[in-house]
C-alpha positions as CSV (number, residue, x, y, z in Angstrom):
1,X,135.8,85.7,169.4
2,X,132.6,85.3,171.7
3,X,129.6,84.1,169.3
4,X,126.4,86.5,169.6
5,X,123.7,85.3,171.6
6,X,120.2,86.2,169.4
7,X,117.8,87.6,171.0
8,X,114.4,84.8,171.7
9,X,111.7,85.8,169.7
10,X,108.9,87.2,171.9
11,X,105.4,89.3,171.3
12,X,103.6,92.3,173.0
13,X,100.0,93.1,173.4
14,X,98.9,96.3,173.7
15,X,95.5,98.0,174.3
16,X,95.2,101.3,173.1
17,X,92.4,103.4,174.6
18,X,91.2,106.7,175.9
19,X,88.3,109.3,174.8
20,X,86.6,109.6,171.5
21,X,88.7,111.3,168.7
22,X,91.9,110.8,170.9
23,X,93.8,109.7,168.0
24,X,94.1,105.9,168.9
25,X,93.1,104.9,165.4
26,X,95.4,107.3,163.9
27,X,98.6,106.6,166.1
28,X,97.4,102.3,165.3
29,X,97.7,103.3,161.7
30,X,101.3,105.5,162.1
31,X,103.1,102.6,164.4
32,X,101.7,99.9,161.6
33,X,102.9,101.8,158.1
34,X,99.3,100.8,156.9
35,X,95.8,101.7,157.2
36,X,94.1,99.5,159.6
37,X,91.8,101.5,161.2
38,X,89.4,104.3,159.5
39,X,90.0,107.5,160.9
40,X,88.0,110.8,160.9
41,X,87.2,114.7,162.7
42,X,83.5,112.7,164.0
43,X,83.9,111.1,167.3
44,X,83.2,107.1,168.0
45,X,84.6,106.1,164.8
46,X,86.1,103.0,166.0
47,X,83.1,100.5,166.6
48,X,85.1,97.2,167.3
49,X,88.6,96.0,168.4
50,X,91.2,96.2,165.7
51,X,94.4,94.6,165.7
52,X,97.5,95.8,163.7
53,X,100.8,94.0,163.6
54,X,104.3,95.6,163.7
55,X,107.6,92.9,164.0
56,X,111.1,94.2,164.5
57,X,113.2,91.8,164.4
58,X,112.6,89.0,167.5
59,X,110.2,91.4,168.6
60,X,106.5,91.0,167.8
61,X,104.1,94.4,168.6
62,X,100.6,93.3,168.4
63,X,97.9,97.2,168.6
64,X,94.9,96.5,169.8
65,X,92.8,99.9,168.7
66,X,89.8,100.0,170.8
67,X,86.7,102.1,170.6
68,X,86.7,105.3,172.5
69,X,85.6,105.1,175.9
70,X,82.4,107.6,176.3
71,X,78.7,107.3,177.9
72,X,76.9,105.2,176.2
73,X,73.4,106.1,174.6
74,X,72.3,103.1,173.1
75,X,73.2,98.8,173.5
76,X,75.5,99.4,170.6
77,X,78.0,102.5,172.6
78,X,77.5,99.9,175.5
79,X,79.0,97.0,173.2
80,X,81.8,99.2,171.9
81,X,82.8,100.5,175.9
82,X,82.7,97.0,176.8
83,X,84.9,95.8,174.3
84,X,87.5,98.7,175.2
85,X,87.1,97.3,179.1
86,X,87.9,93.7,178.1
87,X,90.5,94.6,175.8
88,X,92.3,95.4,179.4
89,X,92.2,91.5,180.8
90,X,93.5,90.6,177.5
91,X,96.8,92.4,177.0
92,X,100.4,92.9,178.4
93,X,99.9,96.3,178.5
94,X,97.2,99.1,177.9
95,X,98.8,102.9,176.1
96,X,95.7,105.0,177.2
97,X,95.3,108.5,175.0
98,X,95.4,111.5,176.4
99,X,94.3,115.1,175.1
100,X,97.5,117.3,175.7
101,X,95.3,119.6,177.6
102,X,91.6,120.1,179.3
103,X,89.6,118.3,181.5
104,X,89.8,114.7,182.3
105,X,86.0,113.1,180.8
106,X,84.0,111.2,183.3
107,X,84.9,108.0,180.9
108,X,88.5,108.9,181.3
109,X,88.4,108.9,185.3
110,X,86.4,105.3,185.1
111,X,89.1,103.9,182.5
112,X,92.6,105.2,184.8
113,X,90.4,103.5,188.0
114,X,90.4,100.3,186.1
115,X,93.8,100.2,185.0
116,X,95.0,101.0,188.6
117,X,93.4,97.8,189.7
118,X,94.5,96.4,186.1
119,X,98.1,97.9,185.4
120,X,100.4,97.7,183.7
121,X,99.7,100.9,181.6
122,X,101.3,103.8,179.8
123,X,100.1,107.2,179.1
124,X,100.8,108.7,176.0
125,X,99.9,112.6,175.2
126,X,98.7,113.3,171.9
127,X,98.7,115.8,169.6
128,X,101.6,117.7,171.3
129,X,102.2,119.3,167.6
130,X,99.5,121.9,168.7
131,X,101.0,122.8,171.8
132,X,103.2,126.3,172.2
133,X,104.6,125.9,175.4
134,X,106.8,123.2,177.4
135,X,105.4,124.5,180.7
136,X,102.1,123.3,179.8
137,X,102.5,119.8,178.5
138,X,105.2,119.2,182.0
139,X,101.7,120.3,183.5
140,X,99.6,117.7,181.7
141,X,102.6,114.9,182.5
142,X,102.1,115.7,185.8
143,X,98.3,115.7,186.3
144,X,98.8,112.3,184.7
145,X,101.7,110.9,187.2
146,X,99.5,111.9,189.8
147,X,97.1,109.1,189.3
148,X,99.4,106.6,190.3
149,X,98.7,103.8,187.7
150,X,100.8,104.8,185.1
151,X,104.8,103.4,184.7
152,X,105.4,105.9,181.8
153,X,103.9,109.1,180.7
154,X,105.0,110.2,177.2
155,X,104.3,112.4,174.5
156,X,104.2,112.0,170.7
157,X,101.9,113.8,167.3
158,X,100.7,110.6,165.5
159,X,99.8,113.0,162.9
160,X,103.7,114.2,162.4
161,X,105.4,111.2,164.3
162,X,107.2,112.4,166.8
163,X,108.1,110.4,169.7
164,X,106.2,107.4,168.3
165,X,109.4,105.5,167.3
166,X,109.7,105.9,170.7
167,X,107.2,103.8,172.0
168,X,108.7,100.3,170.7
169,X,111.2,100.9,173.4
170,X,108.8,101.4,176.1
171,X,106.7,98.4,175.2
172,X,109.5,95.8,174.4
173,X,109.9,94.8,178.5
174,X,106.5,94.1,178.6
175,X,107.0,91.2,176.1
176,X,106.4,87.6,176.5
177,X,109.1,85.1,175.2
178,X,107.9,82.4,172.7
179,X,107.1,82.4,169.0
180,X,105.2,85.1,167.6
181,X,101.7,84.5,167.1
182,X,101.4,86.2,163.0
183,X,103.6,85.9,160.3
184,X,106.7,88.3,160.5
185,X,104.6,90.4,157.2
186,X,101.5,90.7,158.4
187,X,99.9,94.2,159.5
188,X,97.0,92.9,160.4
189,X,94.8,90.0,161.5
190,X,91.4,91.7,160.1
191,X,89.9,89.8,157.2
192,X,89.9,91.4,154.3
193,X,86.1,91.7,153.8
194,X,85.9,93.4,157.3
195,X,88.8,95.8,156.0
196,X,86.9,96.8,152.8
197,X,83.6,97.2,154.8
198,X,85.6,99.9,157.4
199,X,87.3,101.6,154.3
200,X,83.3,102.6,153.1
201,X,81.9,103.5,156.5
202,X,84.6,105.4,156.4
203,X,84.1,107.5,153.4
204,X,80.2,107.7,154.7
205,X,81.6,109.4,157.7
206,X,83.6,111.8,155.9
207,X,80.5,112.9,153.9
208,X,77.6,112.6,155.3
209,X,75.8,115.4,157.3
210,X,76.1,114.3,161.7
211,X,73.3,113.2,162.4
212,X,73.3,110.1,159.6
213,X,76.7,108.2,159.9
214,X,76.5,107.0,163.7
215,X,73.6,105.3,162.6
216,X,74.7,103.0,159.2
217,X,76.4,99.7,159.2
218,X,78.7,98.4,156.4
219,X,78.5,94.7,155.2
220,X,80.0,93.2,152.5
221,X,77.9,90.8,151.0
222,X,79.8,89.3,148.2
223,X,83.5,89.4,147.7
224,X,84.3,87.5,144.7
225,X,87.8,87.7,142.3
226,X,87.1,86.4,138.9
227,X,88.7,83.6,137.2
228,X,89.6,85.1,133.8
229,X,90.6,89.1,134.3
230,X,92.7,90.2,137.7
231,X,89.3,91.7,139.4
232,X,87.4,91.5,142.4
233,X,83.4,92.3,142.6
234,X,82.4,93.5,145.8
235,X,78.8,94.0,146.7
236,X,78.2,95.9,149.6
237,X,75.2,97.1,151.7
238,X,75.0,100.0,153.6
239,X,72.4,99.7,156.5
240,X,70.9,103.3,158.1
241,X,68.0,103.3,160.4
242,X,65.5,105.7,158.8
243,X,63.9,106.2,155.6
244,X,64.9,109.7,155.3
245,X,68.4,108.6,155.8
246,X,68.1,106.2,152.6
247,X,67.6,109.3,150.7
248,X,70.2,111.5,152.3
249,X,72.9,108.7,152.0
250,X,71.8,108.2,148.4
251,X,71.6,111.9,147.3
252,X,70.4,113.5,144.2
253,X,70.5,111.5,141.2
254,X,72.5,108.6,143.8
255,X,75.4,111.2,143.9
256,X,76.3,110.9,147.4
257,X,76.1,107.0,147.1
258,X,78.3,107.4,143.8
259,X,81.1,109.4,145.8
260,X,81.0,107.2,148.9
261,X,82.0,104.4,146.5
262,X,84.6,105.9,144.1
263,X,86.5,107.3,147.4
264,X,85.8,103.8,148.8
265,X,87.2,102.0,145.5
266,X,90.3,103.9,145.6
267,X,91.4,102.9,149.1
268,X,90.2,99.6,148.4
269,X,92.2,98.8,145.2
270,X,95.3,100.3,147.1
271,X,94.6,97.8,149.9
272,X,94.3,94.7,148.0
273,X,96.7,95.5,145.0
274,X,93.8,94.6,142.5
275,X,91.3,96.1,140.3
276,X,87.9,96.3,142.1
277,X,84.3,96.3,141.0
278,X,82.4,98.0,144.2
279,X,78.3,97.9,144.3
280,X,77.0,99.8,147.1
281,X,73.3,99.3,148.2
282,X,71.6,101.5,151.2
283,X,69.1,99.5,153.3
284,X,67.0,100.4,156.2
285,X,66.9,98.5,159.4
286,X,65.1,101.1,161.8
287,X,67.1,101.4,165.2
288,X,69.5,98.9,164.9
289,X,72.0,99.9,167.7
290,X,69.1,99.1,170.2
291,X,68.2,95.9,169.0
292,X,70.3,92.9,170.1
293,X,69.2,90.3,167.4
294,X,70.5,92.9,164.4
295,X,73.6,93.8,166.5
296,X,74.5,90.0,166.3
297,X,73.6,89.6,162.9
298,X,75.3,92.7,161.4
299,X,78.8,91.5,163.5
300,X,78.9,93.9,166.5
301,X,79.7,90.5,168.8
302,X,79.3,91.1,172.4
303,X,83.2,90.9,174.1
């Protein structure tokens, strides 16, 4: 009887972009089986690249969830579609997002021109779960083909999960052979501290009127466990640009701030398995996403 040649062990990056609210952070999350990247209804909620994990068996998927491409109006949107540009020179493949109808975005039309001097690429459609009719997403597949940069076009509902299985098949020949670059369990190569300080932006985006959340920063200051009780204390400071936004972010009595953090807690115990003492504080650092210095210091890294 022949003996079973195993399969090398190899990995695949992959660059997911496309427009604002897309659902790149929300497919990420799906493919993954964890929460790696906040996701909400507001638009530009990814601000940096995240990278989530998935192995299956010799096979290592590395997601890199980028920002969504869009025109930027300050140095920060300029940071975050530069770091969905370079994301392209540093992967085996890019899946770009695509609404399952409408028009293509000006962003969109620069992106698919880079990627047909960059290849190799994949287009997925999203959110076909909203669609009634086959006609029209064979229309949308075929406004896609017609750019000429893409080896696949396919469709999935990261929100239901169809036809993302799927997608571990199209990426696997894009593979390189050799060991895999994180451990077979991980999900993600974020540290932890960055983690927590998404999970509370991302609670300040859910509640917070428009206008404010665009404009705050999450740090964590101090992220201690403590030697005699199963507990971490987290400190963290939540940075907005104006003083009228300290007191919106706040609320009356701190009850906004108070429901930002127990939200934030929640998520954050279910994350690290542990009991968690979260201090939020709100501080002003007036127009932060136009100056470079706070942009550096705050973590928003130029790519």
């Amino acid at each position: 009887m022949a003996k079973t040649i195993p399969e090398p062990s190899s990995s695949v990056f992959v660059a997911l972009v496309g427009r604002p609210n897309v659902g790149k952070s929300s497919l990420t999350n799906h493919l993954v089986g964890e929460k790696v990247a906040i996701v909400t209804k507001k638009p530009q909620t990814t601000r940096s690249r995240i990278t989530g994990v998935i192995t299956k068996g010799p096979v290592q998927y590395v997601l890199m969830d980028t920002p969504g491409i869009h025109k930027a109006r300050n140095k920060l949107d300029s940071r975050m579609t530069q770091t969905a540009a370079a994301s392209l020179k540093d992967v085996d493949v890019t899946l770009m997002l695509f609404e399952p109808a409408g028009d293509f975005t000006e962003s969109e039309l620069t992106m698919i021109g880079a990627l047909q001097k960059a290849g190799p690429a994949v287009a997925v459609i999203n959110k076909v779960d909203l669609l009634d009719s086959f006609a029209t997403l064979e229309q949308r597949k075929q406004q896609i083909r017609d750019f000429g940069c893409f080896d696949a076009v396919t469709a999935v509902s990261a929100r239901d999960g169809t036809g993302c299985e799927e997608l571990f098949a199209l990426l696997k020949p894009y593979g390189n052979e050799g060991p895999h670059y994180f451990d077979d369990d991980a999900f993600t190569d974020m540290p932890e501290k960055e983690l927590v300080a998404e999970l509370v932006r991302e609670k300040a985006l859910l509640f917070l009127r428009e206008e404010i959340p665009h404009g705050i920063a999450v740090v964590v200051e101090r992220f201690k466990e403590r030697p005699d009780k199963d507990l971490i204390d987290i400190d963290v400071d939540i940075y907005c640009e104006r003083k009228s936004h300290k007191g919106m972010i706040i609320g009356k009595g701190g009850q906004m701030l108070k429901k930002i953090a127990s939200a934030a807690r929640l998520d954050v115990e279910e994350l690290l398995g542990v009991q968690v003492n979260l201090q939020c504080w709100v501080k002003v650092r007036e127009d932060w996403r136009d100056n470079e210095q706070l942009l550096n210091a705050l973590g928003f890294s130029k790519p």
